[in-house]
GUBA-364422 format. One record per residue (C-alpha): residue in three letters; residue number from 1; x, y, z. Coordinates in steps of 0.02 Angstrom, whole numbers, plus 50000, padded with zeros to 5 digits. Each point is the difference from the previous one (the first is absolute). Example, Ala and Ser with C-alpha at 12.3 -4.5 7.8 and 13.67 -1.06 7.14 Angstrom:
residues 2
+------+-----+-------+-------+-------+
! rest !  nr !     x !     y !     z !
+------+-----+-------+-------+-------+
!  ALA !   1 ! 50615 ! 49775 ! 50390 !
!  SER !   2 ! 50069 ! 50172 ! 49967 !
+------+-----+-------+-------+-------+
end
This chain:
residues 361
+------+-----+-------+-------+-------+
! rest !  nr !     x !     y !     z !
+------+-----+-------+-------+-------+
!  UNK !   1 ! 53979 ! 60812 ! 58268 !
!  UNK !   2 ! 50177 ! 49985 ! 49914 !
!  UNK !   3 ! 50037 ! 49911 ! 49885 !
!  UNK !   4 ! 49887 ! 50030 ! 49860 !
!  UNK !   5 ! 50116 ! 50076 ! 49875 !
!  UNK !   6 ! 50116 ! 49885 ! 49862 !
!  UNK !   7 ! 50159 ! 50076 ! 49934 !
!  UNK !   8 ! 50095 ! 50127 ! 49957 !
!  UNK !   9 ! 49993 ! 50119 ! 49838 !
!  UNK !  10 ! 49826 ! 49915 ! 49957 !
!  UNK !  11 ! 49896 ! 49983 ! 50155 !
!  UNK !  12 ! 49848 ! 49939 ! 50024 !
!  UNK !  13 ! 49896 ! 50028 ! 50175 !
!  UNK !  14 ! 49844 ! 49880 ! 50016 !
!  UNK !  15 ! 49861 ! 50035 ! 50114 !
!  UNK !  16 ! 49825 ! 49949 ! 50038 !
!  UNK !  17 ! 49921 ! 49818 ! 50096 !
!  UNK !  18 ! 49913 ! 49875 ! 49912 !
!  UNK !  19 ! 49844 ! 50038 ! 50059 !
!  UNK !  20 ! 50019 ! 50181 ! 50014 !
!  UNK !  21 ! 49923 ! 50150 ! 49865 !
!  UNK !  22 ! 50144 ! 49944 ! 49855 !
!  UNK !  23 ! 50195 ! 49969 ! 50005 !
!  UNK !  24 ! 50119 ! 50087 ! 49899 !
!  UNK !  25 ! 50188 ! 50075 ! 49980 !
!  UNK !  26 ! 50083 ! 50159 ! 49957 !
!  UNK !  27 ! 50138 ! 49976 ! 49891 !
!  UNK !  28 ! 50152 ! 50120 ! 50022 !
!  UNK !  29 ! 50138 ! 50024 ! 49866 !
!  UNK !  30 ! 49914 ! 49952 ! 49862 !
!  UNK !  31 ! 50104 ! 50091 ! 49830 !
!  UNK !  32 ! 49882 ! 50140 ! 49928 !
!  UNK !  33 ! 49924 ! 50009 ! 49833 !
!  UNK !  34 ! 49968 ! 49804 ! 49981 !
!  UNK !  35 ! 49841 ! 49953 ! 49901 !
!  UNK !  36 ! 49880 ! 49921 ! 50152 !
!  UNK !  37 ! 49793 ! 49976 ! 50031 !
!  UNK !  38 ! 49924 ! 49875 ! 50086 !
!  UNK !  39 ! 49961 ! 49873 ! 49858 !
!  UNK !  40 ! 50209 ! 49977 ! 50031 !
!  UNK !  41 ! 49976 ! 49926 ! 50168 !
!  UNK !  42 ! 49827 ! 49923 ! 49989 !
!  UNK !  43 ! 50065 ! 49835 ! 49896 !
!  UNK !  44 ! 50117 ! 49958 ! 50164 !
!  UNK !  45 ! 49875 ! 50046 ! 50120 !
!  UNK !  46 ! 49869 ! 49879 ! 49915 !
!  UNK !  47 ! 50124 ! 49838 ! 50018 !
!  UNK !  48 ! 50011 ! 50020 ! 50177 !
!  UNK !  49 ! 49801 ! 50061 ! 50034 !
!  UNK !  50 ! 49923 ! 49880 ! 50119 !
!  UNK !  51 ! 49839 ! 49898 ! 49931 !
!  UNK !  52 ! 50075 ! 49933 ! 49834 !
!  UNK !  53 ! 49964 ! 49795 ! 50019 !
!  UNK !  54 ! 49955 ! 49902 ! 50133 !
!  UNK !  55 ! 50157 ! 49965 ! 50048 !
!  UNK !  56 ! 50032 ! 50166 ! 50076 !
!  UNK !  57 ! 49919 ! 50097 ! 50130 !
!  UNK !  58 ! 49818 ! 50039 ! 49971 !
!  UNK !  59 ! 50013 ! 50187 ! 50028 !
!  UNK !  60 ! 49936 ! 50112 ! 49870 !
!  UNK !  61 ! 50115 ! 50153 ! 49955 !
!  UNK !  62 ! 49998 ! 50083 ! 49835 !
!  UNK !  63 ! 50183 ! 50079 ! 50039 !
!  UNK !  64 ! 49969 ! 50153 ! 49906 !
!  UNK !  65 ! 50133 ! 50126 ! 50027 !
!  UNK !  66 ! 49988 ! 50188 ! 50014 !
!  UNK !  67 ! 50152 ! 50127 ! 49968 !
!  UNK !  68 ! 49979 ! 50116 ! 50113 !
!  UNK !  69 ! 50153 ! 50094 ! 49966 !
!  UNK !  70 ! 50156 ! 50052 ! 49925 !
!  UNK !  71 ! 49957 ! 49963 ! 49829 !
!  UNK !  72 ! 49943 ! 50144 ! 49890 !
!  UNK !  73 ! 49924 ! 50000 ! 49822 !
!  UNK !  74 ! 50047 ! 49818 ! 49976 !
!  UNK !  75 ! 50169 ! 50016 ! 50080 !
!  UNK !  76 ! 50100 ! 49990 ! 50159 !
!  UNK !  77 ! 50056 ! 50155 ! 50067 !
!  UNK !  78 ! 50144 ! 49939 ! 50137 !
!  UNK !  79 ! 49870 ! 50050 ! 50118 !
!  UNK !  80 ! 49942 ! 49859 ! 50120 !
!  UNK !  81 ! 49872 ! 49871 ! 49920 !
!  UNK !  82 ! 49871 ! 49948 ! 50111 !
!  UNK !  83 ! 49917 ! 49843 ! 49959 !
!  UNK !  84 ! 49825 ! 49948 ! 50055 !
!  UNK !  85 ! 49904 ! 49834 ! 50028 !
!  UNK !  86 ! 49847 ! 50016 ! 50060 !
!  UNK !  87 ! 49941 ! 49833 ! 50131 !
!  UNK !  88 ! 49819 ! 49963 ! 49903 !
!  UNK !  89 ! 49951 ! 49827 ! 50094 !
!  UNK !  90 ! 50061 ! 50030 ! 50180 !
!  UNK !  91 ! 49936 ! 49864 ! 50134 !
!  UNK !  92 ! 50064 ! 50067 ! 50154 !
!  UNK !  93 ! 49869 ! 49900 ! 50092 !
!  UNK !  94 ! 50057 ! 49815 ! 49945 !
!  UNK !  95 ! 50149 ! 50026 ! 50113 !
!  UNK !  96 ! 49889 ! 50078 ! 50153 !
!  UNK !  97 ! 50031 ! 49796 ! 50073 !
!  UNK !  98 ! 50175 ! 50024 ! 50020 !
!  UNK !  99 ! 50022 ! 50164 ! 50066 !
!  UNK ! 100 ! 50074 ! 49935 ! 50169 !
!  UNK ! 101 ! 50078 ! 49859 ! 49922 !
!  UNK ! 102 ! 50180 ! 49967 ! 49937 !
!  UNK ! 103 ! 49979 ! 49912 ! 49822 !
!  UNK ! 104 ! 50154 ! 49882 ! 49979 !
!  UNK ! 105 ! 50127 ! 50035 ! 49883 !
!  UNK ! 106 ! 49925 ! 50192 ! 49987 !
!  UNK ! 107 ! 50065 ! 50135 ! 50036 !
!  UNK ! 108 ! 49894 ! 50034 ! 50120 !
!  UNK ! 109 ! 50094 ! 49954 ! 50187 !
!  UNK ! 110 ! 50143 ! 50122 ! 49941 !
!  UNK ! 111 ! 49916 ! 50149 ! 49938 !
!  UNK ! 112 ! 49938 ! 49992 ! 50189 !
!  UNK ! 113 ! 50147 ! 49959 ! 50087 !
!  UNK ! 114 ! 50085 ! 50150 ! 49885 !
!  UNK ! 115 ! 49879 ! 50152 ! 49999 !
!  UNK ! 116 ! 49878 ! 49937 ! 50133 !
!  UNK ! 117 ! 49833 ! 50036 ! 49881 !
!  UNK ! 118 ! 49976 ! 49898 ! 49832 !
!  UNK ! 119 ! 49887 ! 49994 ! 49860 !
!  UNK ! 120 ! 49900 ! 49863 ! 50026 !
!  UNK ! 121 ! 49890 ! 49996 ! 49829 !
!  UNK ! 122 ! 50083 ! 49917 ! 49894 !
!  UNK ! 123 ! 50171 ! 50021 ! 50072 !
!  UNK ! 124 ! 50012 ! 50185 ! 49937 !
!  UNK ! 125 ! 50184 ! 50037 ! 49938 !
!  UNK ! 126 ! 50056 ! 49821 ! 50023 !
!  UNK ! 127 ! 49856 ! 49970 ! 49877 !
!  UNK ! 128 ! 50041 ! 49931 ! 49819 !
!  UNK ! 129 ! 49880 ! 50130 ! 49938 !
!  UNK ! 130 ! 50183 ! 50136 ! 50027 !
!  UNK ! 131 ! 50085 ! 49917 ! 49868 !
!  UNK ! 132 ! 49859 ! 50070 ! 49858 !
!  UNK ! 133 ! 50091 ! 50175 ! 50037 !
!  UNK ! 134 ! 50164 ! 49927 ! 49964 !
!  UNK ! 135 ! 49925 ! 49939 ! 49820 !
!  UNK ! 136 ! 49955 ! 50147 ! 49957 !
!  UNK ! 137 ! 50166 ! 50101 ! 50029 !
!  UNK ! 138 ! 50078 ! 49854 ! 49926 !
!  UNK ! 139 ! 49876 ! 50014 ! 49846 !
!  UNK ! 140 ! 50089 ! 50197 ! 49990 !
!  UNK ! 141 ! 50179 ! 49936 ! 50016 !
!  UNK ! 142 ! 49959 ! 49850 ! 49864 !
!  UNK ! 143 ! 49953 ! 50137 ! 49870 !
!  UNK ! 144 ! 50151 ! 50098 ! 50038 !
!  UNK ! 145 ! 50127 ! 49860 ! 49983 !
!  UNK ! 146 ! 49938 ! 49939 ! 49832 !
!  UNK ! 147 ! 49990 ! 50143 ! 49911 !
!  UNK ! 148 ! 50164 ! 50078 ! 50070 !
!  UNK ! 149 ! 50108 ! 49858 ! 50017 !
!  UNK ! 150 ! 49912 ! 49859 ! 49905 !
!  UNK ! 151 ! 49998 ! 49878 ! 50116 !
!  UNK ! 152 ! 49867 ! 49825 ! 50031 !
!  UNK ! 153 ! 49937 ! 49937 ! 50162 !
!  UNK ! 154 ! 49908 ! 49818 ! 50004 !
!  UNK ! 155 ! 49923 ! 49936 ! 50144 !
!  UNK ! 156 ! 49899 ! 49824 ! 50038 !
!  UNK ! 157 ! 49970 ! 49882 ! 50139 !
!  UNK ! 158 ! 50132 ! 49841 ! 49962 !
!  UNK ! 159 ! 49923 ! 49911 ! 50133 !
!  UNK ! 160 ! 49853 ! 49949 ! 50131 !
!  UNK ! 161 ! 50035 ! 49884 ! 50132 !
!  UNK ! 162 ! 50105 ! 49832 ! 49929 !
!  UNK ! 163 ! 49924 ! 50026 ! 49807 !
!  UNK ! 164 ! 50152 ! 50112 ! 49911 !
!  UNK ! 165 ! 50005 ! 50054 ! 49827 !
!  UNK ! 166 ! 50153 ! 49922 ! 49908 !
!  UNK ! 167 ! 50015 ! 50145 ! 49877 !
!  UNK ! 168 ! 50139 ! 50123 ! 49978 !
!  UNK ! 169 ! 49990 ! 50182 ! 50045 !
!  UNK ! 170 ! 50041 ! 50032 ! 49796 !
!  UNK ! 171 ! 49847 ! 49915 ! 49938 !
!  UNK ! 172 ! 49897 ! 50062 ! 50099 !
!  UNK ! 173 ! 49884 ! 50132 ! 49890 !
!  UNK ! 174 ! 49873 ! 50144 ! 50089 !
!  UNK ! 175 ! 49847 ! 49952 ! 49904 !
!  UNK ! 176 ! 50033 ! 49805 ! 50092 !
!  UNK ! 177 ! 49995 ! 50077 ! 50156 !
!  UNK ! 178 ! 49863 ! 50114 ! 49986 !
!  UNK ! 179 ! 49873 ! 49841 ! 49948 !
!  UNK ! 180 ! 50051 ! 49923 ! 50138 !
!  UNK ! 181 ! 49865 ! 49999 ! 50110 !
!  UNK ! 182 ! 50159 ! 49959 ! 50161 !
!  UNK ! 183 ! 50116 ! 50108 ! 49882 !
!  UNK ! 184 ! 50124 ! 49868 ! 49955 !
!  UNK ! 185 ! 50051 ! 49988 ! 49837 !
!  UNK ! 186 ! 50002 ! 49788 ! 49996 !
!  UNK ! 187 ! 49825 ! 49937 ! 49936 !
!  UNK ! 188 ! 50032 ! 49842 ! 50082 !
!  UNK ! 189 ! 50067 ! 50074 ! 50153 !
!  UNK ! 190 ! 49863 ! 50127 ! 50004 !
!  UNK ! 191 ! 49851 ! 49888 ! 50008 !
!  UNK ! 192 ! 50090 ! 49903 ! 50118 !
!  UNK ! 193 ! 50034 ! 50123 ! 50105 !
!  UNK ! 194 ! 49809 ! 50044 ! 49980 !
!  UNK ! 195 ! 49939 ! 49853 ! 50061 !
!  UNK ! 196 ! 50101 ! 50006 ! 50152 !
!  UNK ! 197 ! 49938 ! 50164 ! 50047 !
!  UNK ! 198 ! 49826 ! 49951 ! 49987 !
!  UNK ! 199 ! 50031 ! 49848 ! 50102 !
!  UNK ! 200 ! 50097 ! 50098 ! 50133 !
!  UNK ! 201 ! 49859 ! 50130 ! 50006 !
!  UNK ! 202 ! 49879 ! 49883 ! 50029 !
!  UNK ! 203 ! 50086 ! 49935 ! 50145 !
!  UNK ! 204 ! 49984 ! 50164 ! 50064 !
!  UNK ! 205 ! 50183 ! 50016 ! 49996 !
!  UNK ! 206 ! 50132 ! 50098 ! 49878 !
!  UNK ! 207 ! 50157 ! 49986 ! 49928 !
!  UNK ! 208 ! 50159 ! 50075 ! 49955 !
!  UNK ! 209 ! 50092 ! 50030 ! 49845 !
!  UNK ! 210 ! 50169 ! 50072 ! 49881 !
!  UNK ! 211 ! 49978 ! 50151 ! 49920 !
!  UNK ! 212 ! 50166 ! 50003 ! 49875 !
!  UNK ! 213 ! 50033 ! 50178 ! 49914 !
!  UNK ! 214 ! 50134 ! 50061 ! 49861 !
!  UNK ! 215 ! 50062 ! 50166 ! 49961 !
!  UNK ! 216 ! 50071 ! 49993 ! 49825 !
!  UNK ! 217 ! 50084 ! 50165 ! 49896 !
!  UNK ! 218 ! 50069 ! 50103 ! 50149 !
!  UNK ! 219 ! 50169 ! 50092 ! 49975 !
!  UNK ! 220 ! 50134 ! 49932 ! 50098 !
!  UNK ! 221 ! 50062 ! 50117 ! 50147 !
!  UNK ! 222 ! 49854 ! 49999 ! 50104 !
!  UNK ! 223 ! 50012 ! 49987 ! 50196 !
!  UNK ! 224 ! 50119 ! 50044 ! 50116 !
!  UNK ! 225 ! 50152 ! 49886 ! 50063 !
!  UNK ! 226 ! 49958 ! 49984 ! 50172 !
!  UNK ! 227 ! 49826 ! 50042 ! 50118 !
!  UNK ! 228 ! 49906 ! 50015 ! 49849 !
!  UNK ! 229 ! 50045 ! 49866 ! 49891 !
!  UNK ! 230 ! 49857 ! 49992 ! 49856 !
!  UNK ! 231 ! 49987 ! 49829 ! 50077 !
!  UNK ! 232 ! 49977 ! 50045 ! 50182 !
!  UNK ! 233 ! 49870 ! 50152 ! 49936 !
!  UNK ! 234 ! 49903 ! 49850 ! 49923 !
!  UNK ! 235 ! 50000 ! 49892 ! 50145 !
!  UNK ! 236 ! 49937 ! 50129 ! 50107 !
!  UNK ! 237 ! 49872 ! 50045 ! 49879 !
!  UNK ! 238 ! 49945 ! 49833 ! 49989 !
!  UNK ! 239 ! 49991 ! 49969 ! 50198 !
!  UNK ! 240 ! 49902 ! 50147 ! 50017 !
!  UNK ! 241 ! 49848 ! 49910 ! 49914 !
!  UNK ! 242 ! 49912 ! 49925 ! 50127 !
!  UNK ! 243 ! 49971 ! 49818 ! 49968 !
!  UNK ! 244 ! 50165 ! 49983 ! 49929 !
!  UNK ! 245 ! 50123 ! 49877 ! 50118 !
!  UNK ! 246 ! 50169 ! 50009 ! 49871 !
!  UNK ! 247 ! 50088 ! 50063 ! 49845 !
!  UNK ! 248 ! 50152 ! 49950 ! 49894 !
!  UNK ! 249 ! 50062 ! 50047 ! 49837 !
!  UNK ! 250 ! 50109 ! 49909 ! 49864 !
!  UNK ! 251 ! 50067 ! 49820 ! 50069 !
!  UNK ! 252 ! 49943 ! 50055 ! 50194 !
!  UNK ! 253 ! 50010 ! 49860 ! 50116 !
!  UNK ! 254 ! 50061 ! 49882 ! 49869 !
!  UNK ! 255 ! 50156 ! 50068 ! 49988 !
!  UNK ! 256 ! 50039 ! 49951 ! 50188 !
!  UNK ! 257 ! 50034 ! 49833 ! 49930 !
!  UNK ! 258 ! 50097 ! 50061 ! 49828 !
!  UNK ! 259 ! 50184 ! 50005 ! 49957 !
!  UNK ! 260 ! 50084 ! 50166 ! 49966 !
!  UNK ! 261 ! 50022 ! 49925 ! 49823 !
!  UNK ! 262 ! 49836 ! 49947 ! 49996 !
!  UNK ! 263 ! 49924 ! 50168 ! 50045 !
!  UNK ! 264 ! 50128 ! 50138 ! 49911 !
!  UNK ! 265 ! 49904 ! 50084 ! 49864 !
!  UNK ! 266 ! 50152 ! 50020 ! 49885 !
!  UNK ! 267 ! 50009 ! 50182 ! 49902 !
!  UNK ! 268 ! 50003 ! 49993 ! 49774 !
!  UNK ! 269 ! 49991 ! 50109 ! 49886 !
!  UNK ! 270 ! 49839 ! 50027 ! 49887 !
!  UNK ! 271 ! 49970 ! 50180 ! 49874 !
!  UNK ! 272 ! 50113 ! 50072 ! 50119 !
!  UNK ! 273 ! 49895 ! 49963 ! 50139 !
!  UNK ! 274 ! 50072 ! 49910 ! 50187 !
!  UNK ! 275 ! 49902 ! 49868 ! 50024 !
!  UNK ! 276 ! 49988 ! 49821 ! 50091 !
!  UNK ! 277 ! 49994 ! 49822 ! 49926 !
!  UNK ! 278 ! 49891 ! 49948 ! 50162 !
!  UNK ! 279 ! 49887 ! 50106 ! 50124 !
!  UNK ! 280 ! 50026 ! 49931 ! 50168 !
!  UNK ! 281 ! 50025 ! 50173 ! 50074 !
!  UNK ! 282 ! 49807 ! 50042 ! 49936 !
!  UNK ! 283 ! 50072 ! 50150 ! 49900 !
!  UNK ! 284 ! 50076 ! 50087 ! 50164 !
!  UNK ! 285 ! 50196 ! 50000 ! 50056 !
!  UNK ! 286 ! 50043 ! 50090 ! 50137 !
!  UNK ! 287 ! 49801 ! 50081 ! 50016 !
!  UNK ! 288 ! 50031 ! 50093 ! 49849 !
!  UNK ! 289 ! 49919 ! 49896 ! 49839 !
!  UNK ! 290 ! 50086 ! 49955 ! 49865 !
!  UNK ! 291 ! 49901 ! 50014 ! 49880 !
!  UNK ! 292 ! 49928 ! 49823 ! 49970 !
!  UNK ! 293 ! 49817 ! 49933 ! 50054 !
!  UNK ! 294 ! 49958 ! 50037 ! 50195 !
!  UNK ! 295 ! 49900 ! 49861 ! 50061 !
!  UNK ! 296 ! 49940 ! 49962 ! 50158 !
!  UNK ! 297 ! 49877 ! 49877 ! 50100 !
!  UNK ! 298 ! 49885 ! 50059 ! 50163 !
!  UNK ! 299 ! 49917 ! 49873 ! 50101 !
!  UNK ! 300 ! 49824 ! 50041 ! 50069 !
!  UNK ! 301 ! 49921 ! 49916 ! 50155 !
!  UNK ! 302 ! 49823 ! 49942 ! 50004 !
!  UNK ! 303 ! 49884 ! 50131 ! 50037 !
!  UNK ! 304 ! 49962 ! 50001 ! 50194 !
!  UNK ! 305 ! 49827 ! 50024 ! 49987 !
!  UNK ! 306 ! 49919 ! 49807 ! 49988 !
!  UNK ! 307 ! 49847 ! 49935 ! 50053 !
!  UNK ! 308 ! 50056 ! 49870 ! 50145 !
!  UNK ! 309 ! 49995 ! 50005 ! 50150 !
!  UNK ! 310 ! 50174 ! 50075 ! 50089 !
!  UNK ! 311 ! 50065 ! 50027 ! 50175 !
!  UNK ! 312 ! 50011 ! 50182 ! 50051 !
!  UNK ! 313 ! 50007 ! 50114 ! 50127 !
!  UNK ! 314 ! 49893 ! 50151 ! 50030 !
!  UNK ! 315 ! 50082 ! 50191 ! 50037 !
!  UNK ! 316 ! 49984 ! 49951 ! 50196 !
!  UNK ! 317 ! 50078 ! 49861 ! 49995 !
!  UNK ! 318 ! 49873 ! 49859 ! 50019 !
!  UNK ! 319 ! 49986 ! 49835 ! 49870 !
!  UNK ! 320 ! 49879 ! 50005 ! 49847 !
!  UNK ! 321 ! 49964 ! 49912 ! 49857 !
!  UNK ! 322 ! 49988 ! 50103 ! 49858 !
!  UNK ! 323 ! 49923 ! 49937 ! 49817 !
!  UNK ! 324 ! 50043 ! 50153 ! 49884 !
!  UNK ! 325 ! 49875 ! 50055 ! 49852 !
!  UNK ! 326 ! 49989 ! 50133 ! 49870 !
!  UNK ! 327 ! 50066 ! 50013 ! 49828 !
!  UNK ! 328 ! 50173 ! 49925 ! 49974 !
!  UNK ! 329 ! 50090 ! 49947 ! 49876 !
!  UNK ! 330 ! 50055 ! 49796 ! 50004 !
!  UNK ! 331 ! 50178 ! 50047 ! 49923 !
!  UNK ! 332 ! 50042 ! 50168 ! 50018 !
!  UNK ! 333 ! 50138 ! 49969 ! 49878 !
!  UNK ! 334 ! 49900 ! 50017 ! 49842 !
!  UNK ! 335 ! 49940 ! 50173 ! 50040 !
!  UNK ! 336 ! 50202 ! 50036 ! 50048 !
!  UNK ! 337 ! 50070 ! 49987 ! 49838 !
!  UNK ! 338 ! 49921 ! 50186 ! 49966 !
!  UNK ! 339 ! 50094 ! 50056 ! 50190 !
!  UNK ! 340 ! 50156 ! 49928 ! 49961 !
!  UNK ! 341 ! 50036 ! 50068 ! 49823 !
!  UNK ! 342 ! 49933 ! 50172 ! 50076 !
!  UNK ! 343 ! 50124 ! 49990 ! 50152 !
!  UNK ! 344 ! 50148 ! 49932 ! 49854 !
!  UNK ! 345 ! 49955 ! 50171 ! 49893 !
!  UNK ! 346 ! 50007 ! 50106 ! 50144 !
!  UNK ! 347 ! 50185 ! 49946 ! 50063 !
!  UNK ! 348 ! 50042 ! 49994 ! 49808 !
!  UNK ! 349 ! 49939 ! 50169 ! 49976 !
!  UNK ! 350 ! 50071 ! 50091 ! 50148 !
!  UNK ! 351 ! 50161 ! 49921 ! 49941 !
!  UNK ! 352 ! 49982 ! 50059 ! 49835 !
!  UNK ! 353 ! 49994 ! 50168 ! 50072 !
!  UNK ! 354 ! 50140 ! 49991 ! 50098 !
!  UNK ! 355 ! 50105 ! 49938 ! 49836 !
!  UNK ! 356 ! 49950 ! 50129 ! 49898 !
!  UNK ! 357 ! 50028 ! 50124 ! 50131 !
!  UNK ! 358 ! 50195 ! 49941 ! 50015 !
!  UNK ! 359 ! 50018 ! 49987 ! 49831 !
!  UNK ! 360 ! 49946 ! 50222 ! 50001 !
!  UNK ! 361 ! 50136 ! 50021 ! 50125 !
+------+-----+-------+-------+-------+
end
């Protein structure tokens, strides 16, 4: 199946179904003689693993990764890494029910229409359970890009259904975030946004959410000026997570209704850096950054899965009712915040790459 390798001078290739033997990637490019275990990637693994509150799915994964190779004595050796996942609480047999049913808003009509066969437990590749190999790799890339070019991501959920958090990006601390049981940084917002999980779940129903992120400390010069535009890199990164329905970075839609003069981030001088009195342009110009913050916002849809009733269709064609069960999460978006800052490291690193590679030449 194509389509299971991301970028360029660092790729990763995922693998494994969610309720297959494990999941995993091998990573490919990765600079030798870095400092790397697995007690570097655990901490990112263990804010996505399923099972951490009742307001996410009920599926019990420790997440405990294995290197399997390309790192040596404590080091990599710019041999392949191959990271492993093992799949500990696999319940292949709560989707038996819809084997020969389309679930709406799946995935599951178009992996059949495409390759004629599908995974049926638990959706397989389409599954959410892929994006715990892209945490990892991103968990190896993270490492890199602090130590070598000393630079911050910060990632947390800005908003569930109508209840938004009114603070800005540059309050916003990691310790808030992480004792947020929803991830948002807001107190008020958070329990808020609590409550209307709870409620929705109850219902049997779910709900969708923002995920905002910020890259801050990244040289300027990064991207290229015109198919792969940091920007464009990100927004296909972003699209390739599953539940995820749109992306935009600095003003995004708003500046459809902004003047020119409005929206110009004008240049000044400061310690004999360039930089600019406003940040409209979400620290890229041209998809090369600038220098300045990178932020961005991704909207996730409700989860598919609910517990109503729904109008299907079954793989011959005749009508059904299907009422889905299993372990979901209610807002998929809390659990996101650890994909999307994985999927932001991985275009940032690649890029990184690339930069430093030009600047050799």
């Amino acid at each position: 199946m194509p389509g299971n390798t991301f970028g360029q001078l660092f790729k990763i290739s995922t693998f494994g179904e969610s309720h297959g033997l494990c999941v995993g990637c091998v990573i490919d490019g990765m600079p030798p003689n870095f400092c790397l275990s697995e007690s570097d990637i655990q901490p990112e693994l263990d804010k996505r693993r399923p099972g951490q509150s009742n307001l996410t799915t009920a599926r019990q994964e420790k997440d405990q990764v294995k290197i399997i190779s390309g790192v040596f004595e404590g080091k990599t050796t710019g041999a392949p890494i191959l990271l492993l996942i093992d799949n500990e609480d696999k319940r292949p047999e709560d989707y038996l029910n819809f084997k020969d049913l389309f679930r709406p808003s799946h995935a599951d009509f178009t992996y059949q229409a495409k390759y004629g066969i599908r995974d049926w437990q638990g959706g397989g590749r389409a599954s959410a359970r892929e994006t715990v190999a892209r945490v990892a790799a991103g968990a190896v890339a993270k490492k890199f890009l602090r130590e070598k070019a000393g630079c911050e991501f910060l990632t947390f959920v800005e908003s569930v259904g109508d209840i938004k958090t009114g603070l800005n990006y540059q309050e916003v601390k990691a310790g808030d975030i992480e004792n947020s049981p929803v991830r948002c940084p807001d107190i008020a917002a958070s329990q808020k946004m609590v409550e209307l999980i709870e409620k929705i779940k109850a219902e049997g129903d779910s709900i969708g959410g923002v995920v905002f992120g910020v890259i801050k400390k990244m040289p300027a010069g990064l991207g290229e000026p015109v198919f792969d535009k940091l920007s464009a890199d990100l927004a296909k990164a972003m699209l390739s997570i599953g539940a995820v329905k749109g992306f935009e970075y600095g003003s995004g839609f708003m500046a459809s209704v902004m003047k020119g003069s409005q929206h110009n981030d004008e240049f000044y001088m400061a310690n004999g850096q360039v930089r600019t009195k406003t940040n409209n342009s979400g620290g890229i110009q041209g998809g090369i950054s600038n220098g300045e913050d990178i932020y961005f916002r991704v909207a996730f849809k409700p989860t598919a899965t609910i517990a109503q009733n729904q109008n299907t269709v079954t793989l011959d064609g005749q009508a059904a009712v299907i009422k889905a069960s299993g372990r979901h999460d209610p807002c998929v978006a809390i659990r996101g915040v650890a994909v999307v800052e994985a999927m932001a490291v991985l275009v940032m690193m690649d890029h990184f790459l690339r930069y430093k590679s030009l600047c050799k030449n």
